[in-house]
C-alpha positions as CSV (number, residue, x, y, z in Angstrom):
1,X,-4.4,-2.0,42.6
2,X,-7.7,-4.0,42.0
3,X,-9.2,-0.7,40.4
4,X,-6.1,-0.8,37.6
5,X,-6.7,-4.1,37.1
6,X,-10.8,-3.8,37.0
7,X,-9.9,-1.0,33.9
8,X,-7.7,-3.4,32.2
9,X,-9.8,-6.5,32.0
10,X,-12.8,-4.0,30.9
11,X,-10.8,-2.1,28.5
12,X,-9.5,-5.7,26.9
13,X,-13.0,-7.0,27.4
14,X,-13.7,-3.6,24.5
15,X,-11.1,-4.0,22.1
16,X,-12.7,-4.9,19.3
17,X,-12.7,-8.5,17.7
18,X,-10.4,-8.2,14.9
19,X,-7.7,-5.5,17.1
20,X,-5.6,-8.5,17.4
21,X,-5.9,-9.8,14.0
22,X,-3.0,-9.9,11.3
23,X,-2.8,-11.3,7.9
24,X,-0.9,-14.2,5.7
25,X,-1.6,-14.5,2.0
26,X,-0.7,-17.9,0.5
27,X,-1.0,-19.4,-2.7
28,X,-1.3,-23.5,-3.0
29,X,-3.6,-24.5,-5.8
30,X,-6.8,-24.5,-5.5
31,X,-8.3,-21.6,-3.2
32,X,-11.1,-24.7,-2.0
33,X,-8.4,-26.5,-0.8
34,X,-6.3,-23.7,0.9
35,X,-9.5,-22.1,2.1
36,X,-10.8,-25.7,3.6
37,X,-7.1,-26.5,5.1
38,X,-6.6,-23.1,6.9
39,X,-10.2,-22.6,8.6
40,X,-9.7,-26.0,10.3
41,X,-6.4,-24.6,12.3
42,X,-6.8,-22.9,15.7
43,X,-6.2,-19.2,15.6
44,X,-7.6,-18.3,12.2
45,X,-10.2,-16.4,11.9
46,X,-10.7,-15.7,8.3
47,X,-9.8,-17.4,5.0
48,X,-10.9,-15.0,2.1
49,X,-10.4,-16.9,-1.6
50,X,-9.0,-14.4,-4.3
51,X,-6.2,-13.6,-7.1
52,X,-2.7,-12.1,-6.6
53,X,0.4,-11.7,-7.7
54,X,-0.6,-10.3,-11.3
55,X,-1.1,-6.9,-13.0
56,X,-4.6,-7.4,-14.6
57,X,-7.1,-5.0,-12.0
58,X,-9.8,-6.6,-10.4
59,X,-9.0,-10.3,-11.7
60,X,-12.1,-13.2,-12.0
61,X,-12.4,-16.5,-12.6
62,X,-14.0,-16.7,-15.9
63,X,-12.5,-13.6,-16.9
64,X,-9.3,-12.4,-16.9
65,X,-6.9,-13.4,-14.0
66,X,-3.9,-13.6,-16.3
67,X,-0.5,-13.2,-14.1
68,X,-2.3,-13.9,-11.0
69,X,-2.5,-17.1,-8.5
70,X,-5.2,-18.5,-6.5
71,X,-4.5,-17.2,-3.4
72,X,-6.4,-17.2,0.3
73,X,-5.7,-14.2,2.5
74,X,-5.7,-15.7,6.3
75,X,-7.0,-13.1,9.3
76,X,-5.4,-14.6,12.2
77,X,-4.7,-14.2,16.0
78,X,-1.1,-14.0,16.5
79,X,-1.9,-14.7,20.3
80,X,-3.2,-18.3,19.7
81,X,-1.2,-18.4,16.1
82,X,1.9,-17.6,15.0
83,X,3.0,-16.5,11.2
84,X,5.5,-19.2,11.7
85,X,2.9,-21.9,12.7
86,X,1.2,-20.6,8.9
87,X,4.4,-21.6,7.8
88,X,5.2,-24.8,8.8
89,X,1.0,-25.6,8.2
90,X,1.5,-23.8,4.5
91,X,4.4,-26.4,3.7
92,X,3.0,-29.2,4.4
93,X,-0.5,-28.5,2.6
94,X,1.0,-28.1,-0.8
95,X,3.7,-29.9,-3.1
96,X,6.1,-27.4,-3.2
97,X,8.0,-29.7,-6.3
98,X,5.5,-28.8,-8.8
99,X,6.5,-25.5,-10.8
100,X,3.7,-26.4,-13.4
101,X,0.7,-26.1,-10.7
102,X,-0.6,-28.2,-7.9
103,X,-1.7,-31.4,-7.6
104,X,-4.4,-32.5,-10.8
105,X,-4.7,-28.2,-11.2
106,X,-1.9,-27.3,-13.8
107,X,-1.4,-23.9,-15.2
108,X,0.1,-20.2,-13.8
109,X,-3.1,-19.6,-11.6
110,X,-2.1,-22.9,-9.5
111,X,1.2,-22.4,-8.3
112,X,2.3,-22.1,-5.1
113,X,4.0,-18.9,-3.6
114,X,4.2,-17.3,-0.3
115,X,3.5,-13.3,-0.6
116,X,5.3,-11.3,1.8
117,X,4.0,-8.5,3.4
118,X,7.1,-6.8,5.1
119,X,10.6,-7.2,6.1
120,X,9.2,-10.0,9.3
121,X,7.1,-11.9,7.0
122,X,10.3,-12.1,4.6
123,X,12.7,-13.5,6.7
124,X,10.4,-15.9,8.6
125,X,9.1,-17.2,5.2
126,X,12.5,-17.0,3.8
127,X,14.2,-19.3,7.0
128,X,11.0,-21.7,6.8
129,X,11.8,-22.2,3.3
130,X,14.9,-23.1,3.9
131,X,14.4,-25.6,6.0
132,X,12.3,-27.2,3.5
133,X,15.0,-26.7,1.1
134,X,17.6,-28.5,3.4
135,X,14.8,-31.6,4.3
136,X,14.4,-32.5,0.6
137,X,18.4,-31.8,-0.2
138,X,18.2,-34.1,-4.1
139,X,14.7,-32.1,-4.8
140,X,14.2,-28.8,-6.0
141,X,12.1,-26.5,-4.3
142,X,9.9,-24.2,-6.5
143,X,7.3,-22.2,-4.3
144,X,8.9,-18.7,-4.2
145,X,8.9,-15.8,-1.3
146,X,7.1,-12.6,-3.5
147,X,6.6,-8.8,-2.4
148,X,2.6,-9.1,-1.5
149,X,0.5,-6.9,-4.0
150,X,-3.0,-6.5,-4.1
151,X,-5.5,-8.8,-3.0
152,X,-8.6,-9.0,-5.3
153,X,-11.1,-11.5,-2.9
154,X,-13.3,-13.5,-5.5
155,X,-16.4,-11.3,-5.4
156,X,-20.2,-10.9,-7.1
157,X,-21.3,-14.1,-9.5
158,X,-18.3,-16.0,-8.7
159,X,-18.7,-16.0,-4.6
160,X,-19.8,-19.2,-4.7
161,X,-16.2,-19.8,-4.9
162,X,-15.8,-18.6,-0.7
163,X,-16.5,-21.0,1.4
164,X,-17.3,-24.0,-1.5
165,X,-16.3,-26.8,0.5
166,X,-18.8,-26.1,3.3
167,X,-21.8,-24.8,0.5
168,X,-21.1,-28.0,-1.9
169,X,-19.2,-30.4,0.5
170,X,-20.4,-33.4,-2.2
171,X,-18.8,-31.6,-4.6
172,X,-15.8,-30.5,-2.9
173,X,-14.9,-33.7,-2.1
174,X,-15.2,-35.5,-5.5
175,X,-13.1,-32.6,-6.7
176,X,-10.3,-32.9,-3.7
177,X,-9.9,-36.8,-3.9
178,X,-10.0,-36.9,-7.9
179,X,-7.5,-34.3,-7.7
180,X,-5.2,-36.6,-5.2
181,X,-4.6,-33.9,-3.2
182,X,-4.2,-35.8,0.0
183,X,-2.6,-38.5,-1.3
184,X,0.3,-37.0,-2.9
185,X,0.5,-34.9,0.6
186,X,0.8,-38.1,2.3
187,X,3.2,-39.1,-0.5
188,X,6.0,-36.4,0.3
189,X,5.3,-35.1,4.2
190,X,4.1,-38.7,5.7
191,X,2.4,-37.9,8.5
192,X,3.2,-34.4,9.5
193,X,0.9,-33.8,6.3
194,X,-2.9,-32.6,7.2
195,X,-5.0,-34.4,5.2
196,X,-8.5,-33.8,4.9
């Protein structure tokens, strides 16, 4: 008995680091913003800034993204976190009203969406939004559930873009607070929102 045991707490001790990870991709705005929001909850363990959504291969910021959102792609531990913890933290870190963008960011590349990678994902995101749809019953609620499709991570010239708010947090900052990010969060969750 304590030999079987011994041999399972070594061989969990050498499963590699990621074995337990799975992925969320999410698209609120801003990748900063979504990037900054996600790292700071338990669990995660990644929060890669990219375009999806669109048609146009291998997508970049000064180039062509057309089609495409800002979009983070989330590594997480479904032992500490759940996909439907991603959830509830997804709704209440974007203004799922706004069908033109988010927050001072207007324009296709910033609206938000929830991308789907199989039939799990699908109906969790599709009961989660649901209950946003039934807490706001006079508003309409824009941010879709979409098929995930490929994931281009914001790469080369432009990867100053991963991880901004820690390389430039002056920056950052100015940008999130002009952009009243957190106050129109506050605005429609109170204080379930996670302002930053």
């Amino acid at each position: 008995m304590k030999t079987t045991f011994f041999i399972l707490v070594l061989s969990l001790m050498l499963v590699p680091a990621g074995a337990f990870a799975d992925k969320a991709i999410f698209a609120g705005g801003c990748f900063w913003c979504m990037e900054s929001d996600f790292e700071k909850l338990s669990g995660v363990t990644d929060v890669v800034s990219g375009f999806t959504g669109g048609t146009v291969e291998n997508p970049t910021y000064n180039g062509s993204h057309e089609g495409h959102y800002e979009a983070v792609e989330i590594e997480y531990d479904p032992r500490v976190v759940s996909y439907q913890d991603l959830l509830e933290y997804y709704w209440v870190n974007i203004d799922p009203f706004d069908a033109q963008g988010q927050f001072c960011d207007k324009g296709t590349s910033y609206r938000s969406a929830i991308f789907v990678a199989n039939d799990k994902q699908r109906t969790l995101a599709e009961i989660s939004r649901q209950r946003v749809v039934q807490q706001f019953p006079d508003r309409k609620i824009v941010t879709p559930v979409l098929d995930a499709t490929t994931f281009y991570p914001i790469r080369g010239e432009e990867s100053y873009h991963q991880d901004f708010y820690k390389k430039s947090p002056i920056k950052y900052k100015f940008y999130r607070w002009n952009c009243g990010r957190d106050q129109r969060l506050k605005e429609i969750w109170g204080d379930k929102a996670t302002v930053h």
